[in-house]
Structures are given as structure tokens and as C-alpha cells.
C-alpha positions in Angstrom: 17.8 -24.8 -2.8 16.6 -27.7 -4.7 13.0 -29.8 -4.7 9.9 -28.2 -5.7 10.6 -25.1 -5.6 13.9 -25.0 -7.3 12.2 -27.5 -9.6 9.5 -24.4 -10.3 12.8 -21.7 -10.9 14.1 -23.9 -13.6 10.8 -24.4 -15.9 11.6 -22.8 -19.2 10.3 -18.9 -19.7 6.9 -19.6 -21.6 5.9 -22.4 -19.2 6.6 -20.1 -16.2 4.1 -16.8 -18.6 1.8 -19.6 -19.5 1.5 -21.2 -15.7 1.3 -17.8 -13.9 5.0 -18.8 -12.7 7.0 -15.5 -13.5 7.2 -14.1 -10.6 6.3 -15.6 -7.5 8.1 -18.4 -7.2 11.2 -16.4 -7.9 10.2 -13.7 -5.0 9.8 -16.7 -2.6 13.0 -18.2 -3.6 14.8 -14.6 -3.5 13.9 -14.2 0.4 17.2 -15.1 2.5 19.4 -13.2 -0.1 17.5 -10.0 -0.6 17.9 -9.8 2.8 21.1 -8.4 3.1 20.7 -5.6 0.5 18.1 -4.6 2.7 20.1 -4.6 5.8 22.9 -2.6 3.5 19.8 -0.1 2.7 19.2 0.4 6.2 22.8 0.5 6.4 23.4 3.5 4.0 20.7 5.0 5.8 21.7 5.3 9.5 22.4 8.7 10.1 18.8 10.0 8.3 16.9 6.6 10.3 19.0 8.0 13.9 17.8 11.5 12.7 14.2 10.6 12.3 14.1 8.8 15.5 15.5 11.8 17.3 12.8 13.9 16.2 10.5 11.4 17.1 12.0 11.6 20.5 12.3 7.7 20.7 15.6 5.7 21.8 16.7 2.7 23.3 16.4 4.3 26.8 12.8 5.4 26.5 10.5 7.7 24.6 8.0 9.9 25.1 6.3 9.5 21.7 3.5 6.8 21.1 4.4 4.5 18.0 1.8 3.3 15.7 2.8 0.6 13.2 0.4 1.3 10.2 -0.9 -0.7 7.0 -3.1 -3.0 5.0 -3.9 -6.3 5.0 -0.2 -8.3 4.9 1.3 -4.5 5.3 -0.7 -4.5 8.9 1.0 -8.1 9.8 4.4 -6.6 9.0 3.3 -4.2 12.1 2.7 -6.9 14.3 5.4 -8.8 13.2 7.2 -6.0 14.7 5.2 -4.9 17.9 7.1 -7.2 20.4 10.7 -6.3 19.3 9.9 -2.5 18.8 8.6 -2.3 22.7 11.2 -4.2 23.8 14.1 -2.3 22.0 12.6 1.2 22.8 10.8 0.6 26.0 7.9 2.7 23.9 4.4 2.1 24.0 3.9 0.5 20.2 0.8 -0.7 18.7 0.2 -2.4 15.2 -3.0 -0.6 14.1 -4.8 -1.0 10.5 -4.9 1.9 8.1 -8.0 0.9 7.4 -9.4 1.1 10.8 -7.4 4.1 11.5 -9.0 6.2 8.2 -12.3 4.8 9.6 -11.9 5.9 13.6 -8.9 8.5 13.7 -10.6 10.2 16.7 -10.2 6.9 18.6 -6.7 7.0 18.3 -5.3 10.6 18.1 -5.0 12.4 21.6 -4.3 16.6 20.7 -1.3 17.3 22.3 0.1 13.2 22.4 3.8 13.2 20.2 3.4 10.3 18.4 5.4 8.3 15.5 3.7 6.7 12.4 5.6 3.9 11.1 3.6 3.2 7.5 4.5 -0.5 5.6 3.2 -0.5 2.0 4.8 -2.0 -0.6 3.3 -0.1 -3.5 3.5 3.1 -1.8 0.0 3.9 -3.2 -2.3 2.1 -0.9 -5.7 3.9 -0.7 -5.8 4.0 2.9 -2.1 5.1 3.8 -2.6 7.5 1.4 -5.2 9.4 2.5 -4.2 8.6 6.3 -1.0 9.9 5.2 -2.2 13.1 3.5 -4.7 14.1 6.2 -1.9 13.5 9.0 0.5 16.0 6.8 -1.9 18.6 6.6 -4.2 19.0 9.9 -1.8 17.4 12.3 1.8 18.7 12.0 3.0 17.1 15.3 2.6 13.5 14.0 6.1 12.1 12.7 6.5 10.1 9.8 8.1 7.0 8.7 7.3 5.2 5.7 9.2 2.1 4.8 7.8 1.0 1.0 8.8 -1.1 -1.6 8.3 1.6 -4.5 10.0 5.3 -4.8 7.7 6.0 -7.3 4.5 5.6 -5.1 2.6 8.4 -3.7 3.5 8.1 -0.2 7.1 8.3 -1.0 6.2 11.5 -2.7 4.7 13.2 -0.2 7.8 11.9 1.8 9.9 14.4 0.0 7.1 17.2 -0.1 7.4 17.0 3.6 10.9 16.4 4.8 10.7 17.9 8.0 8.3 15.5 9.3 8.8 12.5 7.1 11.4 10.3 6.0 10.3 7.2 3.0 12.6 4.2 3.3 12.8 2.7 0.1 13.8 -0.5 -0.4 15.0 -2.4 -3.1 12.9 -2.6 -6.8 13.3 -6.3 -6.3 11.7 -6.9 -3.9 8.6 -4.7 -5.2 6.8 -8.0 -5.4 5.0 -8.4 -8.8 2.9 -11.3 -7.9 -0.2 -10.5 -6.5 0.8 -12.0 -3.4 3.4 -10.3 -0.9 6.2 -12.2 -0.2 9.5 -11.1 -0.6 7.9 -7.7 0.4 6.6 -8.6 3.5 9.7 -10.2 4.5 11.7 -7.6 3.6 10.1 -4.6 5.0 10.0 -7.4 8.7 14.0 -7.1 7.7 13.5 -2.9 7.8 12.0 -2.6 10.9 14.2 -4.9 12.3 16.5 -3.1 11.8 15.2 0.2 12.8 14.9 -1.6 16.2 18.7 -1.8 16.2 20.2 1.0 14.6 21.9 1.4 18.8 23.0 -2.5 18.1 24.1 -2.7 14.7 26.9 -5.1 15.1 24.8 -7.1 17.1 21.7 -7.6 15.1 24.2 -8.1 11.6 25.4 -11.1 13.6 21.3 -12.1 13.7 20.9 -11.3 9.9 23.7 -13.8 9.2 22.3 -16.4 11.3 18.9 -15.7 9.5 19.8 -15.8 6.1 22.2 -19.1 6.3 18.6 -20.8 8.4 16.3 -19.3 5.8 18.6 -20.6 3.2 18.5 -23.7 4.4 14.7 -23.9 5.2 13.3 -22.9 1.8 14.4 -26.4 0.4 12.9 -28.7 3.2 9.2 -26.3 3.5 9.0 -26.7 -0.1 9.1 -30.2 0.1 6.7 -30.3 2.6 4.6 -27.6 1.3 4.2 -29.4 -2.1 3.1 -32.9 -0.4 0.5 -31.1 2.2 -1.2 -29.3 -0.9 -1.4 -32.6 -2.6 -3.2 -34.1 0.1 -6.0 -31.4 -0.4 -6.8 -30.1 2.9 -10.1 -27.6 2.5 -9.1 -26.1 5.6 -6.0 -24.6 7.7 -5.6 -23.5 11.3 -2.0 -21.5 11.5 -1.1 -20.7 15.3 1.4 -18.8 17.1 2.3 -16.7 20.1 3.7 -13.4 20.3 5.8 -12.3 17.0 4.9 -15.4 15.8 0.5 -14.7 15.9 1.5 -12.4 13.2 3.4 -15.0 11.3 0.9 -17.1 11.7 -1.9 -14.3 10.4 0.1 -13.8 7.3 0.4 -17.4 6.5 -3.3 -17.7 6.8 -3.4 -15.0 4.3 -1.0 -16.2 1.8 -2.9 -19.4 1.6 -6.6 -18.0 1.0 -4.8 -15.3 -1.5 -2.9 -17.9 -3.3 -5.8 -20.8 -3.4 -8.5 -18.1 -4.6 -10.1 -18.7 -1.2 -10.2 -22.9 -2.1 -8.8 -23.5 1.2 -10.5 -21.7 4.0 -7.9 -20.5 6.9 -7.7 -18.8 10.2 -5.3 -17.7 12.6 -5.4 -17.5 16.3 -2.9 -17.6 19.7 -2.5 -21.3 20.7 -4.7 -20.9 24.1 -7.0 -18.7 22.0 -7.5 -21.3 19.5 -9.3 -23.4 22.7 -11.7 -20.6 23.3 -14.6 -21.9 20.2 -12.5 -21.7 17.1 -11.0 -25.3 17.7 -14.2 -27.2 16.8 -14.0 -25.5 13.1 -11.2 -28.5 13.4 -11.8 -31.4 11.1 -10.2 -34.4 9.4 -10.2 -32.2 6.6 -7.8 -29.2 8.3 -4.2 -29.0 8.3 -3.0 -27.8 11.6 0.3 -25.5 10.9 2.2 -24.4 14.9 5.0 -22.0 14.8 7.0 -22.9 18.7 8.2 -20.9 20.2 11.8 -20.9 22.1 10.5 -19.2 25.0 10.1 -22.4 27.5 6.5 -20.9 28.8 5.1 -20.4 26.0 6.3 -23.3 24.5 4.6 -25.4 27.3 1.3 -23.9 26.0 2.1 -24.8 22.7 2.7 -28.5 23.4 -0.1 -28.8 25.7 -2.5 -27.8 22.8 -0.5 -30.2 20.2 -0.9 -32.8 22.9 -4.7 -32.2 23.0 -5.2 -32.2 19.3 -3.4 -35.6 19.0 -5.5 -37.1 21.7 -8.7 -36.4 20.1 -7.4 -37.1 16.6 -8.5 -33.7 14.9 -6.8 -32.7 12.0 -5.8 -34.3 8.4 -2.1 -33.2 8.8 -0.2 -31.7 11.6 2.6 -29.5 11.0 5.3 -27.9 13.5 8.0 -25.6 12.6 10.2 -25.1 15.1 13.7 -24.0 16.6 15.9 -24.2 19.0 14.7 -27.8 20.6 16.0 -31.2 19.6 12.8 -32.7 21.6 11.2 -35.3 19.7 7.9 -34.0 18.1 7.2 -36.9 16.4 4.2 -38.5 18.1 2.7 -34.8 17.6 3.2 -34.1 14.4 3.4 -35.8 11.2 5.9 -33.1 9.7 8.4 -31.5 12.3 10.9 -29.2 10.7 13.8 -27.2 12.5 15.2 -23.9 11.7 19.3 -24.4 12.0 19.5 -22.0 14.3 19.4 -23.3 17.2 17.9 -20.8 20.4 20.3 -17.9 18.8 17.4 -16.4 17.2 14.5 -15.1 19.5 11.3 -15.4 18.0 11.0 -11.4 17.9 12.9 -12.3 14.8 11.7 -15.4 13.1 8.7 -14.5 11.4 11.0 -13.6 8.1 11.8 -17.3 8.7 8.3 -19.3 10.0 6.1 -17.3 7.1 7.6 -18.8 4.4 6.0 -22.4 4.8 3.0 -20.4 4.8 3.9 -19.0 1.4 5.0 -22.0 -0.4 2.1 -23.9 1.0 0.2 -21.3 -0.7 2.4 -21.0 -3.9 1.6 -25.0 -4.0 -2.1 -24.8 -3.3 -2.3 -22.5 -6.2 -1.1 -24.8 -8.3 -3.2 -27.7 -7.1 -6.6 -26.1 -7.8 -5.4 -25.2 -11.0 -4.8 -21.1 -10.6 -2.0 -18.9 -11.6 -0.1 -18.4 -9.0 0.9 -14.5 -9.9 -2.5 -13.8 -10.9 -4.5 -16.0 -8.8 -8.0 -14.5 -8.5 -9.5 -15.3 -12.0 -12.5 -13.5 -11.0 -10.7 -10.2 -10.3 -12.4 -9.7 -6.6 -8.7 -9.1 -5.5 -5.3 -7.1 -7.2 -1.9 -6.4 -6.9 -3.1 -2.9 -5.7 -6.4 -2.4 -4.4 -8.9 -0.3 -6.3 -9.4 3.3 -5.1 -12.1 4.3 -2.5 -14.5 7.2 -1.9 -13.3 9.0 1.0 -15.7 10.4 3.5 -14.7 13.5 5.5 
């Protein structure tokens, strides 16, 4: 790793207290690595993971239970980060659904008598949300089966894990990646890694072969996207568009997040699918945007993906136009002014990259940060966001 980033690992300790630059930089930089003491978690874990899966009546030849991915915020886009692989591995009917819709319109959702698995994400363990969701599941609806990956052992949700071991199971993953920044990074990432590798717990040898390919790519990538993310920032795009398709929409959410998070809501962002994008939200567009597209591999959807790239050059929107893709040597430069390849070649489907794409949108937010003149670990001076957010009134 080296540029910008690594330039930001090696400031001196009271530079890095007085900057706001303990922790996240380090928790981007940490990504590819602390990927594989996940994967050696999930590992250790096999027989307990295969066991709660059993229960849950799901396997790679089919099951009868519905699967709801389940969290907040960047805890919901690990969800549908995972969607896509899930319901391809299990041939499962799996659906990425916010805890915070979910408290709000249970009855919506539940069907008496329907098995169903909850998958929860949360890296503190002690959302507000997933733990009352959690808590009312446990008591009035025994049927439900639990799975919450977290980041913290300590949190409530892993507590009532153990109260309940029949019908719950907490992986826990690694302190280190227990992000202490306010923004989730090596969290999110990490807990992709987890469910990952919950999909292939039938094709471990297979999907270790993946991991390596992903952490020697990530590896790699973190010192090019820093680059780029540090001269984009300086350029001071108010707004960004992120876009991507499948697996990808979610990286592309989370990046959108990262960067309002990280800029105390300087830079203005939004998300969308690249055909949605032409349905009204393109004319938000300007010469003050930056345009951020995660390609796809998949040749069809990659079609749709140039075609809009194609559409945006020819009517000259956007201040900066940024592709990250893989698996193509095509020339992308007439489309982009910053094209940058994951060294992967087509060996990683995109049900797997968004560990990989999000982390541009990280760094770009890391470097934003740092341009309007915020902390980076605590970047909202005004307090309308934390690390953990605040407690709410339950109604019943």
C-alpha cells in the first residue's frame, strides 16, 4: 500500500488524535487482511453455522424457510450486498429488509405458520432496532430462527444469542474489526466476508480459492483508489451519483453513504441502478457531480452500463467520471476520466465484489473529510449522527 493512504498510516500518533486520524484510516487500510481471520472465524465455526442452517431447514438444494437479511443503515446494505448470492446458493426466497421498517410494519412481513430465517448484521450488537426486533421475535414468535453476525460479543444481541440457544446462534467476529470510527468500514466489509461465507459453507474449498483472489485484488486496489480518491476530493465535487447493478446497487448505496457520513453531508449523494438512474434522477447531474459506475462482468448488464456512460459523455454531464471495473481490458478511456481495474480478471463474479468496489467509496469519503476540514473518526461536529445511534421509544 503506499500514496495517500499509507501516507495517512504513517503520520505520527498526536497528529493522527489531533486530526481525527486514529482509527479510520487504519480500518480502511486493514480491509484485505482482516479478511482472512474472518474466513478462519467462519472457519472454526462450521459445524454450529451447518447446524443453524439445518434448523433453519435451508441448503444448497432448496429450502423451505423464507430468509430475511436484517439491519440499519450500512448494516441493511450488507443485506443486500448479500441478496443475489444467498438466492443463488440456496435457491431460497431471500430478501434484504430494514430493521427499521421491519419494527415499524412487522405485520407486513410475518405470515403465522411461514418458517422463516433472520439473518441480523450489526456491528455494535446493540442497535435499537435489532434489538427490540430481536427481543419481540424471541419472545412472541418461537418459530422464527436466528442468526446474528456482529462485530461485538459484548452487545446485547449477542446476549440474548446465548439466552436463547435453541433458536439463535451470534457470529462474532473479530474485535478488530469493531470499527471505532464513526463510519463502518472494515465492519461492513467484513460481516459481506461472513455471509459470504455462510453462502458456502457446502463449497468451502471453492469459495477459499475466491477469498484469496479477493484479498491479493483488494490488496492491490487500496493503493491506486486512494490515489484517486484523494485527487477527486480535491477537485470539490458538491455532488456524487454512485451506480450499480445487482450486488453491486448495494455497493454503490453504501458508497453513497460513506461519502455523506464522512463529509458531514458537504457532498450531497445518491445511489440508483444504471437504467434507473435514466428514470428523473439523472437531471440532478451537473458539472458539479462526480459520476462513480461499478461494471459489471456480466456482458448484459454491462451493455446497460456502457450505454448510460456513453450517454453521459455525449451530453457532457458531470465534473469527473469514475469507473471501477473488472474483468475487461476494453478501453474506457473516452468514458471516463479515471478507469481502474480490479486484478482479478472475470474469476470473481460480482455476487462477490462489493468487499472490493466499496472501498473507493470509503476513501473518497475518508478524503472528503479531510477536505472540508472534519475529523474523519468523529466527523459530525454537530453530534446529529454517532457511532451508535441514540435509543428510541418503542411503541407496542
Amino acid at each position: 500500500m503506499a500514496n495517500t493512504l499509507q501516507a495517512l498510516l504513517d503520520l505520527p500518533q498526536w497528529e493522527k488524535v489531533e486530526r481525527g486520524l486514529q482509527h479510520t484510516p487504519q480500518e480502511v487500510g486493514q480491509q484485505p487482511d482482516s479478511w482472512r481471520a474472518t474466513y478462519q472465524r467462519c472457519h472454526d465455526l462450521r459445524p454450529a453455522l451447518s447446524a443453524a442452517l439445518k434448523r433453519a431447514a435451508i441448503s444448497s438444494s432448496g429450502a423451505s424457510s423464507i430468509v430475511y437479511l436484517i439491519g440499519a443503515g450500512t448494516s441493511d446494505y450488507v443485506g443486500r450486498a448479500l441478496a443475489p448470492l444467498l438466492r443463488t446458493r440456496w435457491s431460497a426466497e431471500v430478501w434484504p429488509v430494514p430493521s427499521t421498517t421491519l419494527l415499524t410494519d412487522f405485520e407486513q412481513y410475518h405470515r403465522p405458520g411461514q418458517p422463516y430465517l433472520w439473518i441480523s448484521f450489526s456491528r455494535s450488537g446493540d442497535s435499537p432496532e435489532g434489538v427490540a426486533l430481536l427481543e419481540n421475535a424471541l419472545e412472541q414468535h418461537r418459530q422464527i430462527q436466528h442468526l446474528v453476525i456482529t462485530c461485538n460479543g459484548k452487545g446485547r444481541m449477542a446476549e440474548l444469542c446465548s439466552q436463547h440457544a435453541d433458536r439463535a446462534l451470534a457470529l462474532i467476529l473479530d474485535d478488530a474489526v469493531n470499527d471505532r470510527g464513526l463510519a463502518m468500514t472494515s465492519s461492513f466489509t467484513n460481516m459481506v466476508i461472513a455471509g459470504q461465507c455462510l453462502a458456502n459453507l457446502e463449497g468451502w474449498p471453492e469459495y477459499g480459492d475466491v477469498l484469496g483472489q479477493m484479498v491479493n485484488a483488494g490488496t492491490e486496489f487500496l493503493a491506486t483508489a486512494s490515489e484517486v480518491a484523494s485527487r477527486i476530493a480535491a477537485q470539490d465535487c458538491w455532488r456524487a451519483c454512485f451506480v450499480g447493478s445487482g450486488a453491486l446497487r448495494a455497493a454503490a448505496e453504501e458508497s453513497a453513504l460513506k461519502l455523506s457520513e464522512l463529509s458531514a453531508g458537504k457532498v450531497a449523494t445518491m445511489a440508483e441502478s444504471p437504467l434507473g438512474l435514466r428514470h428523473g434522477p439523472m437531471s440532478s447531474i451537473d458539472h458539479q457531480t462526480l459520476f462513480v459506475a461499478f461494471l459489471s462482468t456480466d456482458p448484459r448488464r454491462r451493455g446497460y452500463e456502457l450505454d448510460l456512460l456513453d450517454e453521459i459523455y455525449r451530453k457532457r454531464l458531470a465534473r469527473a467520471r469514475v469507473v471501477v471495473t473488472s474483468g475487461s481490458s476494453e478501453d474506457l478511456s473516452p468514458l471516463a476520466d479515471y478507469a481502474m481495474t480490479l486484478n482479478c480478471g472475470d474469476r470473481i463474479a460480482d455476487h462477490y465484489r462489493p468487499p472490493l468496489d466499496v472501498m473507493f467509496g470509503q476513501l473518497l469519503g475518508l478524503f472528503a473529510s479531510l477536505r472540508h476540514g472534519l475529523k474523519p473518526d468523529h466527523p459530525s461536529p454537530s453530534g446529529a449522527i454517532t457511532r451508535v445511534v441514540a435509543p428510541i421509544r418503542l411503541y407496542c
